[in-house]
VEXDREN-2710 file (C-alpha; in Angstrom, 1 decimal):
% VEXDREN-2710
k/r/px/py/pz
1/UNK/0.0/0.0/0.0
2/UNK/2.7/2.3/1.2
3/UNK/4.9/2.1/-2.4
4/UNK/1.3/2.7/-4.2
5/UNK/0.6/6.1/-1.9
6/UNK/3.9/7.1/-3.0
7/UNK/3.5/6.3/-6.5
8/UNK/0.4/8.9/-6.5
9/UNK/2.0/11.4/-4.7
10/UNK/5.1/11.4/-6.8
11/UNK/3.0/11.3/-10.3
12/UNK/1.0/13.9/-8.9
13/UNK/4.1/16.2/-7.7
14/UNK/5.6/14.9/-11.6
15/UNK/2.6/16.1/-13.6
16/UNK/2.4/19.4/-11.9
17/UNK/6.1/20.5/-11.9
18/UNK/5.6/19.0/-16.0
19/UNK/3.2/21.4/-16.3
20/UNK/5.1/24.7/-15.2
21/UNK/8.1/23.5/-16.9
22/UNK/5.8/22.8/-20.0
23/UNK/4.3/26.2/-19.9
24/UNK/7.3/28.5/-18.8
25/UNK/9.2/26.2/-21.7
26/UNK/6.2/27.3/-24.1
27/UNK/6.6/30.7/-23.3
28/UNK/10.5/30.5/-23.8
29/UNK/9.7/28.8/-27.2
30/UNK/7.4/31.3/-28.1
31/UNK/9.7/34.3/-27.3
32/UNK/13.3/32.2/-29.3
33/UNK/10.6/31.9/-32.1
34/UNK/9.7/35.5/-32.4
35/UNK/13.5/36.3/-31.6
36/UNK/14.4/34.1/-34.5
37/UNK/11.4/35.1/-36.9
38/UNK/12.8/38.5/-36.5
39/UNK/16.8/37.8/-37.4
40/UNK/15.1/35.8/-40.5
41/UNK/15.9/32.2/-39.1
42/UNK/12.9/29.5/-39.1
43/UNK/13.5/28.1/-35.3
44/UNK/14.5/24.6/-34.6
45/UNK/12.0/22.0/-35.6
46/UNK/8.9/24.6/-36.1
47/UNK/7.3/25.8/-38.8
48/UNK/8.6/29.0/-39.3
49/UNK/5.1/31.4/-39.2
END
C-alpha cells in the first residue's frame, strides 16, 4: 500500500512540476521563435510562421 501512496503522490508532484516547466518552456519557445522570426531564421523544428 505504502509504495502505491507514493506512486500517486510522486505522479502527482511529476505532472504538476511537468506542467510549469511545459508552460514557462512554451513561453520560452514562443519568445526564441519571435526572436528568431525577427533575425530571419525558421526556429528549430517549427514551422517557421
Amino acid at each position: 500500500m505504502e509504495s502505491i501512496k507514493e506512486g500517486r503522490l510522486k505522479t502527482k508532484h511529476f505532472t504538476r512540476n511537468n506542467l510549469q516547466i511545459y508552460t514557462g518552456a512554451r513561453k520560452n519557445k514562443m519568445a526564441k521563435k519571435d526572436a528568431r522570426n525577427k533575425a530571419g531564421r525558421p526556429a528549430d523544428g517549427l514551422p517557421s510562421g
